[in-house]
C-alpha positions in Angstrom: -175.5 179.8 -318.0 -177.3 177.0 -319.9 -180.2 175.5 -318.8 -179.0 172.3 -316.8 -180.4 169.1 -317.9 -180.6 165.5 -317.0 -180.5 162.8 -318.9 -181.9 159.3 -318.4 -180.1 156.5 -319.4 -183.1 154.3 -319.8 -184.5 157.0 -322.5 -181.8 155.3 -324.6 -182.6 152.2 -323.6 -179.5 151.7 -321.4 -180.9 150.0 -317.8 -177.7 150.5 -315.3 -177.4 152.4 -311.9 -174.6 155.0 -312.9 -173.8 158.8 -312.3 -172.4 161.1 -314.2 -171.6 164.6 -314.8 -171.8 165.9 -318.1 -171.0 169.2 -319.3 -171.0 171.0 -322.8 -168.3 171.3 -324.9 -169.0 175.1 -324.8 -168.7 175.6 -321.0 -165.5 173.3 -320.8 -163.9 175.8 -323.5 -164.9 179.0 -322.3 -165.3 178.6 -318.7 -163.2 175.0 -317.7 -162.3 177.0 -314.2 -166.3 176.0 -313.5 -166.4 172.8 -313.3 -164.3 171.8 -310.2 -167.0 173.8 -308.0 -169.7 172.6 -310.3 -168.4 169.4 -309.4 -167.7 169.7 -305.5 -171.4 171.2 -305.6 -173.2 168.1 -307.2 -171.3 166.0 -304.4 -171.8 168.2 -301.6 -175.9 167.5 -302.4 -175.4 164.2 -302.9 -173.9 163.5 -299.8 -176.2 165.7 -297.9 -179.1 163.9 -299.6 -178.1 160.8 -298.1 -178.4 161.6 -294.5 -181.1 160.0 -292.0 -184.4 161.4 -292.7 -184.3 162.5 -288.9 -181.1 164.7 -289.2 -182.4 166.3 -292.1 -185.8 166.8 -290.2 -183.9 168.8 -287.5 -182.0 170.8 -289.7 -185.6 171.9 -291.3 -186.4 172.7 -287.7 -183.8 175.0 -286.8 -183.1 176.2 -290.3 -186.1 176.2 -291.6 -187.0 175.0 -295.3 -186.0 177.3 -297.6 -182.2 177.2 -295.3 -182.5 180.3 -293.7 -182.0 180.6 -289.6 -185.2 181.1 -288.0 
């Protein structure tokens, strides 16, 4: 798979709060089926990275850092 990269808007000058997903021409021709759970991924972090610092304190606690039950 291709490296992933993110670009800043404000590297072209462009100063707005946005998201996006962006993917290569390449991968949406030869592997479109992808994208959906490349998709569901990038919003599955999102969300989790979002929560209270406390819950995901105690999910370091029981899991442990690198998410792995202790």
């Amino acid at each position: 798979m291709e490296d992933i990269r993110f670009p800043l808007f404000a590297d072209a000058g462009l100063n707005f709060y946005s998201n996006s997903i962006i993917v290569s021409k390449k991968l949406q021709r030869e592997r479109e089926a992808l994208i959906p759970g490349l998709v569901r991924a990038i919003l599955r972090a999102s969300r989790r990275d979002r929560q209270p610092a406390e819950a995901t304190d105690a999910l370091l606690r029981v899991r442990g850092p690198r998410g792995t039950a202790r």
